[in-house]
Backbone as CSV, one residue per row, in Angstrom:
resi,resn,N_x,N_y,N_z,CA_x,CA_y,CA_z,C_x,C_y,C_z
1,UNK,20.785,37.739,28.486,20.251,36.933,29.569,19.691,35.609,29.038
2,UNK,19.192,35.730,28.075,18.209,34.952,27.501,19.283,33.304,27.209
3,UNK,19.927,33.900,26.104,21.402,33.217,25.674,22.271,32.367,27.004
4,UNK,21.901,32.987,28.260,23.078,32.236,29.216,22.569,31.824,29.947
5,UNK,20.934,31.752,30.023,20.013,30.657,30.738,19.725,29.503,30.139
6,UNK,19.320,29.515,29.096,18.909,28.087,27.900,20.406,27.143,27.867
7,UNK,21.009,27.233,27.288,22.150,26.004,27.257,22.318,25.340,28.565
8,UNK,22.234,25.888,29.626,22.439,24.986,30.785,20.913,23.956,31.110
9,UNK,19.670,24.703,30.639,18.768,24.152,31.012,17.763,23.613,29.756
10,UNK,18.174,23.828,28.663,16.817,23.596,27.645,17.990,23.688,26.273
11,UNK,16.696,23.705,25.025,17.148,24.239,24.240,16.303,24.813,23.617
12,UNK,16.865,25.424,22.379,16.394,26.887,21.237,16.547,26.480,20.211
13,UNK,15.646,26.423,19.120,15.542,25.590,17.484,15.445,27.358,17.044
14,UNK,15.975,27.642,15.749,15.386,28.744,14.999,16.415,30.051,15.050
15,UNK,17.737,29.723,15.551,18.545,31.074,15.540,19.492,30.663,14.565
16,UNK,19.629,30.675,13.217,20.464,30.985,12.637,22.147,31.922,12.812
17,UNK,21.975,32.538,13.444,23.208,32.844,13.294,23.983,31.744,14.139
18,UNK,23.375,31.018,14.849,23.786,29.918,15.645,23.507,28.090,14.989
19,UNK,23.379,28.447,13.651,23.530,27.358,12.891,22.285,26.629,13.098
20,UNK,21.373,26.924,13.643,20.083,26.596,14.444,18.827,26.913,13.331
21,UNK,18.474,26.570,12.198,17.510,27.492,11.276,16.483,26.163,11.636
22,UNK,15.458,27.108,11.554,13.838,25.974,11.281,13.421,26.581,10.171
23,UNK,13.221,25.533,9.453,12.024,25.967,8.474,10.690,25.191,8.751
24,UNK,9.642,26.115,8.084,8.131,25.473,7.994,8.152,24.704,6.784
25,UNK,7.657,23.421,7.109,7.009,22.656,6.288,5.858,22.795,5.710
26,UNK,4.871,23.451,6.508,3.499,23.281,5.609,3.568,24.943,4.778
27,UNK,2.985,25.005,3.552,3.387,26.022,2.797,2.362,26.875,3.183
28,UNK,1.114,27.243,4.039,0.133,27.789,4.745,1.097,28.782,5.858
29,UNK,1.402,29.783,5.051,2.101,30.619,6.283,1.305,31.752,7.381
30,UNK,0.737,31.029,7.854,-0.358,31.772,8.868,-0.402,30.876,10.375
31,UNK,-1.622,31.818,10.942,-1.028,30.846,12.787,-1.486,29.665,12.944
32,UNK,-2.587,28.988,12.575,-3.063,27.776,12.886,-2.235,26.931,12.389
33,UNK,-2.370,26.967,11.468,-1.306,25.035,10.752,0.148,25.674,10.898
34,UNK,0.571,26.775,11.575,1.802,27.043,11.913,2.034,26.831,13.479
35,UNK,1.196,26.940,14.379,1.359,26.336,15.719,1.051,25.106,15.876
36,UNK,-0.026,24.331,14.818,-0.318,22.970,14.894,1.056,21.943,14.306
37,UNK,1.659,22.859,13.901,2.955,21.721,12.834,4.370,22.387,14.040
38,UNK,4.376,23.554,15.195,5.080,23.704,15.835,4.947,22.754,16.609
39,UNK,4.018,22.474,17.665,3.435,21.934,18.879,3.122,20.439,18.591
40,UNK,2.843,19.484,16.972,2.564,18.666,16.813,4.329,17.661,15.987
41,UNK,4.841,18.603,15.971,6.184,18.326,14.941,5.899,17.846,13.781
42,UNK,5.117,17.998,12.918,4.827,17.961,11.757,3.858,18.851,11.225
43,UNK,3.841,19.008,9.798,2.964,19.662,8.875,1.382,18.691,8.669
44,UNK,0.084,18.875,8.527,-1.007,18.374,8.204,-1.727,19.066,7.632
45,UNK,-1.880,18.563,5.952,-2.888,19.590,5.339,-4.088,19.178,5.767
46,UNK,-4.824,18.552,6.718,-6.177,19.117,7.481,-6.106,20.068,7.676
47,UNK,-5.136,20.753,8.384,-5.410,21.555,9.215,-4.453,23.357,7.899
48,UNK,-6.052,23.485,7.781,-5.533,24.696,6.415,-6.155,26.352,6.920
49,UNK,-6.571,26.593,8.063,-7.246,27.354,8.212,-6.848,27.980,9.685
50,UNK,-7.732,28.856,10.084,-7.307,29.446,11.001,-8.840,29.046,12.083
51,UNK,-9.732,28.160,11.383,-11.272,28.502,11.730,-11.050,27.911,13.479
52,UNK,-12.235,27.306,14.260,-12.347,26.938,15.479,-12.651,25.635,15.203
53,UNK,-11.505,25.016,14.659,-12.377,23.426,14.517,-10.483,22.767,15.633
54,UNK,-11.630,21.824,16.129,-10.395,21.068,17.169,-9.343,20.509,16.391
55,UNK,-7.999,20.514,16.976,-6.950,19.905,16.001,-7.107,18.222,15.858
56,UNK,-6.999,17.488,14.842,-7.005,16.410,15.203,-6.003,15.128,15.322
57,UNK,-4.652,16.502,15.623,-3.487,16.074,16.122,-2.939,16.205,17.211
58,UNK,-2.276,15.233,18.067,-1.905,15.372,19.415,-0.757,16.310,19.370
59,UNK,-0.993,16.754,20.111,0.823,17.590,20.337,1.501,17.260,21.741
60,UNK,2.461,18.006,21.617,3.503,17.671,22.824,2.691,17.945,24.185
61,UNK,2.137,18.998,24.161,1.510,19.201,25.571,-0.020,18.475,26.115
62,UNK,-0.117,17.688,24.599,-1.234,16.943,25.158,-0.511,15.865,25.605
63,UNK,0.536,15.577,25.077,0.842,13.999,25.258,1.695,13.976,26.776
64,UNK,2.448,15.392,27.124,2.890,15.645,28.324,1.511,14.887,29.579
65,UNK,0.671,15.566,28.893,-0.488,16.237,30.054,-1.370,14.509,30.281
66,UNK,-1.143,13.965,29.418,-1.225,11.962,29.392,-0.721,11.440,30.409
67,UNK,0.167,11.807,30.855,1.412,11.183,31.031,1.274,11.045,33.034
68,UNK,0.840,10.091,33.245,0.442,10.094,34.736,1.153,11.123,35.425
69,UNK,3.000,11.274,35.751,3.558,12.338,36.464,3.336,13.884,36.119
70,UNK,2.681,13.786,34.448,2.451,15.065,34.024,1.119,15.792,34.086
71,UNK,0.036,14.724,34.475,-1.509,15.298,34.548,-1.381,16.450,35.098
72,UNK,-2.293,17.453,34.651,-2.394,18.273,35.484,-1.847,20.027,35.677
73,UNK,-0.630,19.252,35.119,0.356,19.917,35.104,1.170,20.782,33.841
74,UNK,0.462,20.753,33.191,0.457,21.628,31.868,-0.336,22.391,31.707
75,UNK,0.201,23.749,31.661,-1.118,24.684,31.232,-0.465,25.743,29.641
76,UNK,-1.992,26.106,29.033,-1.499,26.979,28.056,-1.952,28.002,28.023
77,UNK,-1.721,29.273,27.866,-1.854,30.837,28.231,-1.734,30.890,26.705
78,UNK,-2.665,32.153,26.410,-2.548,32.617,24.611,-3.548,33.914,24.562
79,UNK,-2.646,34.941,23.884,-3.490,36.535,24.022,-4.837,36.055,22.720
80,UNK,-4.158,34.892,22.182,-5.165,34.568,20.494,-6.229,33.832,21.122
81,UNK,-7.966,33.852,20.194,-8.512,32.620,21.343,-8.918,31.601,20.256
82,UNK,-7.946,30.943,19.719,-7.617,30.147,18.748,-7.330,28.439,19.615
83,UNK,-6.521,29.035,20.397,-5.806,28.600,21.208,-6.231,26.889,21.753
84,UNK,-7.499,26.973,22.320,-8.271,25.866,22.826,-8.199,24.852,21.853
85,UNK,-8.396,25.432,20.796,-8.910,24.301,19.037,-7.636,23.907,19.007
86,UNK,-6.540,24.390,19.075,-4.955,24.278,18.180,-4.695,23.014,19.147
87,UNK,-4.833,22.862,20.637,-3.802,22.529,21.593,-5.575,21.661,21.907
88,UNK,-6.864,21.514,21.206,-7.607,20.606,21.387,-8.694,20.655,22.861
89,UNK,-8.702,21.121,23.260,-8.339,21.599,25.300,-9.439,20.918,25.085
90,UNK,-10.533,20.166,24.264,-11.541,19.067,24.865,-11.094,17.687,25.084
91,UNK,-10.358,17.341,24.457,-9.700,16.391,24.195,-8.682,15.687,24.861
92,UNK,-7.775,17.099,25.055,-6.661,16.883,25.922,-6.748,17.034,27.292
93,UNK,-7.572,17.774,27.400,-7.580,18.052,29.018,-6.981,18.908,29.730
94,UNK,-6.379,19.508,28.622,-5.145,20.858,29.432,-5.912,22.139,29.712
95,UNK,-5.164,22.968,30.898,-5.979,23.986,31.267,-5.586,25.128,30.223
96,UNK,-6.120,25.487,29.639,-5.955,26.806,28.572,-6.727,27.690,28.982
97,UNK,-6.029,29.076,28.956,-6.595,30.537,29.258,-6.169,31.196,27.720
98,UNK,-7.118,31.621,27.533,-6.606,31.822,25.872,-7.886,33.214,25.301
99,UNK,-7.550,34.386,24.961,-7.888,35.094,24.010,-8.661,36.428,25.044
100,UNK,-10.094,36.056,25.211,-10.823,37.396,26.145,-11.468,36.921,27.548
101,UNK,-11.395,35.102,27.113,-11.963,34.396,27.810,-10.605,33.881,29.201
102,UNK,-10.744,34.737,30.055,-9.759,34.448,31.514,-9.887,34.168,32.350
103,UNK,-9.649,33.472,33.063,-9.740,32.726,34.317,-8.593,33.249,34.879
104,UNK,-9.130,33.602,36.303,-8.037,33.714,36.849,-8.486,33.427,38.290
105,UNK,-7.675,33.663,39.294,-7.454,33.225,40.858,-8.440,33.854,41.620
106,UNK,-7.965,35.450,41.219,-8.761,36.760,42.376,-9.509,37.590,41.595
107,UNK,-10.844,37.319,40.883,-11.206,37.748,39.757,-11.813,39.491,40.493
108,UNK,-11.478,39.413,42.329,-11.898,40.992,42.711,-10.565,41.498,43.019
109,UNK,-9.332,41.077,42.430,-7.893,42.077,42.516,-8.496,43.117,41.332
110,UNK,-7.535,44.659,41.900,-7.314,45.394,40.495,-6.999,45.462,39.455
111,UNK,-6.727,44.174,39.069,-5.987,44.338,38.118,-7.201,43.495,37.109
112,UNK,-7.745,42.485,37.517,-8.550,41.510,37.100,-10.126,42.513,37.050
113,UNK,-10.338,43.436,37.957,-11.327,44.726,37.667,-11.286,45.480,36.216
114,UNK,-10.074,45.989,36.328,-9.870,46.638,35.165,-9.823,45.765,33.449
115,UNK,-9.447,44.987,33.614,-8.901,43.603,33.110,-10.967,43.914,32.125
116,UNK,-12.103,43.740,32.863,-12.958,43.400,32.471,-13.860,44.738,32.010
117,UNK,-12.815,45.360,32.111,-13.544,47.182,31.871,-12.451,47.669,30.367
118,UNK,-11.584,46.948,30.281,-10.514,47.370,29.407,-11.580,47.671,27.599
119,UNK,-10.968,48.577,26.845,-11.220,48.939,25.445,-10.886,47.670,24.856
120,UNK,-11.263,47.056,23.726,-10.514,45.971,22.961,-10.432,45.946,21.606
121,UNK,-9.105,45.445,20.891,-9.198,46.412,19.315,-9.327,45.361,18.886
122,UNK,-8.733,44.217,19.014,-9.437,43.131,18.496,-10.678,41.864,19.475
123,UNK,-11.536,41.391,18.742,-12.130,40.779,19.374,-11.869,39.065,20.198
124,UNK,-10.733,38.787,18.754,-10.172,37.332,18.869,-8.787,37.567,19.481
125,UNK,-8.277,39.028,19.839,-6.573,38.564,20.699,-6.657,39.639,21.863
126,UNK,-6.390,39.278,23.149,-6.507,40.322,24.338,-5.096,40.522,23.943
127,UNK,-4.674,41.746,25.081,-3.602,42.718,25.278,-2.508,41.238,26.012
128,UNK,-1.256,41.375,25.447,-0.304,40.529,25.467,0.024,40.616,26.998
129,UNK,0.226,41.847,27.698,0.346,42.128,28.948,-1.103,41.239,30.302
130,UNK,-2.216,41.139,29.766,-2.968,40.257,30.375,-2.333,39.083,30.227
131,UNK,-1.922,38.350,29.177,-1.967,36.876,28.836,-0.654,36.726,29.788
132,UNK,0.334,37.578,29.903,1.211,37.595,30.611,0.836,37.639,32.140
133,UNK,-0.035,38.274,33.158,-0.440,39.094,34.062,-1.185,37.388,34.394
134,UNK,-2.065,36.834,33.781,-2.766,35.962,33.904,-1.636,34.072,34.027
135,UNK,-1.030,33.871,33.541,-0.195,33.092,33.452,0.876,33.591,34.968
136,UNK,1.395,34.745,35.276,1.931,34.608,36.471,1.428,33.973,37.621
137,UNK,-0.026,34.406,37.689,-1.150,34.321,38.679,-1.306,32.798,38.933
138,UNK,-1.031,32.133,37.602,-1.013,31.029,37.625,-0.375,29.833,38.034
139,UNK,1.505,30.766,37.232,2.233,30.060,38.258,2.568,29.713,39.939
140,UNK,2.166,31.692,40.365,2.325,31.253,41.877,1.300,30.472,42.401
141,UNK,0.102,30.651,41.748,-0.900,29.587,42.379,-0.937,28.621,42.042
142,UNK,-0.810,27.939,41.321,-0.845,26.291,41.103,0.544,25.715,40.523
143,UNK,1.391,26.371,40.095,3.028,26.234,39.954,2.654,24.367,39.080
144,UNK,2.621,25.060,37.357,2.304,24.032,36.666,4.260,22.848,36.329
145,UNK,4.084,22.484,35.855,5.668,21.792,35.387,5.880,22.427,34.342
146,UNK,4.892,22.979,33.105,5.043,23.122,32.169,4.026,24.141,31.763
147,UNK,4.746,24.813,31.180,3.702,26.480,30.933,4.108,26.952,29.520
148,UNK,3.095,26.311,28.696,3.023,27.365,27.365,2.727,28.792,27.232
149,UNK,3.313,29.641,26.915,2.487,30.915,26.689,3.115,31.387,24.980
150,UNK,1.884,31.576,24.503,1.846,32.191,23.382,1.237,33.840,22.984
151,UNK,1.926,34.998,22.886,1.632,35.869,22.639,1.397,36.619,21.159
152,UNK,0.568,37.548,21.349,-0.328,37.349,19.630,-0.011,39.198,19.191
153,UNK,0.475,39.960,20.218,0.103,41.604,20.124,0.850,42.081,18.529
154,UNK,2.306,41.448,18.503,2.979,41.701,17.546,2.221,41.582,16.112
155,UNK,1.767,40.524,16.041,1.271,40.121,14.980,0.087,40.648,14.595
156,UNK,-0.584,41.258,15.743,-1.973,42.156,15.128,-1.543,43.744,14.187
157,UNK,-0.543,43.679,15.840,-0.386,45.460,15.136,0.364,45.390,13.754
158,UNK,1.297,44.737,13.613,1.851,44.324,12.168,0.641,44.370,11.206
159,UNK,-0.532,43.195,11.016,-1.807,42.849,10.132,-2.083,44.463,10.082
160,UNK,-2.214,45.234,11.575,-3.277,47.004,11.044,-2.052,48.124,10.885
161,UNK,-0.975,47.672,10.351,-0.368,48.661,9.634,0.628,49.278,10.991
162,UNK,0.230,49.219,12.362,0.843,49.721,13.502,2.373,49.745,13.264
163,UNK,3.109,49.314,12.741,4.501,49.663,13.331,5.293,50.169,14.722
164,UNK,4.742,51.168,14.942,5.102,51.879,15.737,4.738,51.324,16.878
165,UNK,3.539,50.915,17.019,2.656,49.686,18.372,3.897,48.430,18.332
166,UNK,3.786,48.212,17.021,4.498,46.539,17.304,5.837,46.509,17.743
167,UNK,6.664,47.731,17.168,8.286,47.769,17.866,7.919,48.325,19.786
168,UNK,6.913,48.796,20.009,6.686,48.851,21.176,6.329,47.911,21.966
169,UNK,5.247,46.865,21.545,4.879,45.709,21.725,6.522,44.949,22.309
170,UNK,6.752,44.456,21.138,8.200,43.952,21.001,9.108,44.082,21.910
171,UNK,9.521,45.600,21.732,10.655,46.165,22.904,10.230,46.038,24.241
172,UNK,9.144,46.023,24.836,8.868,45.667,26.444,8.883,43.910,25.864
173,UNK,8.297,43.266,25.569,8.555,41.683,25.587,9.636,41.104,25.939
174,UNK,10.920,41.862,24.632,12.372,41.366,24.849,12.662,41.979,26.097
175,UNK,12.825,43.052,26.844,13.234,43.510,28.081,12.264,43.309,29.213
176,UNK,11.285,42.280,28.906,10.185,42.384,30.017,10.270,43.582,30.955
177,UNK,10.067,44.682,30.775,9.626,45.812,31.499,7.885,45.898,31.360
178,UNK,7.077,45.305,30.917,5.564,45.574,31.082,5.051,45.234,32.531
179,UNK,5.934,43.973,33.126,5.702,43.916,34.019,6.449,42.811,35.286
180,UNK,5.806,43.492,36.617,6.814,42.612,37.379,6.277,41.506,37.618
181,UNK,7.000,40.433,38.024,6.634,39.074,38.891,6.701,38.647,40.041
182,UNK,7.201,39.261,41.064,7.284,39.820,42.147,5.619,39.683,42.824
């Protein structure tokens, strides 16, 4: 599915078997200076850490979100709550929902109840299925132009040894079966 939607409408950097390889430039193989050198198109050894310090590089969705037809109209969703610092959200002005901290529409739906009652294994990444759940909510209600979402579940359960979590993680992502949009 994935494969026969993109060529007509976008494109995809990073599939090799499609002659498509990215490599990272900055030799820091971790998430911060790896989403800051995704989102900014370059590598910056400022940025060496993973800490909460604001990026002090523009990226694409700030410079979208500049852009008189684009105000507004960019938002970024992230299960990590890294998120704000990477993509700047004082700076830029973009709406970011990012990590435990959620905003959402109908904060008395069931889902947004439970949502605030939920167990949490990490403190810095919510359940990938919120960040997802929260970003729909978003689109039907304010229907942005441009919607980042970055999901973090894989990469935890990988760090605590999970396997078994992360090919689960994984396998509902690629088949979106976690949830409907409807």
């Amino acid at each position: 599915m994935f494969w026969k939607a993109i060529p007509g409408t976008g494109l995809v950097y990073g599939d090799p078997d499609r002659k498509s390889g990215v490599r990272v430039a900055h030799k820091l193989y971790f998430s911060y200076p790896g989403y800051s050198e995704l989102l900014t198109g370059y590598a910056d050894t400022r940025v060496k850490s993973n800490a909460k310090i604001p990026n002090p590089n523009t990226t694409v969705l700030e410079w979208l979100n500049n852009k008189p037809a684009w105000a507004g109209q960019v938002a970024v969703f992230s299960s990590r709550d890294v998120f704000p610092f990477i993509v700047n959200q004082r700076r830029s002005g973009l709406f970011v929902n990012a990590g435990w901290n959620i905003r959402v529409t109908n904060p008395s739906a069931p889902r947004h109840i439970l949502y605030r009652k939920l167990s949490r294994v990490w403190h810095n990444v919510r359940y990938d299925y919120l960040t997802l759940a929260a970003a729909v909510d978003h689109i039907q209600n304010h229907k942005p132009r441009v919607l980042y979402v970055a999901f973090d579940e894989t990469n935890d359960w990988a760090h605590t040894g999970r396997y078994d979590l992360y090919l689960d993680v994984a396998s509902h992502q690629s088949h979106g079966s976690r949830t409907s949009t409807k």
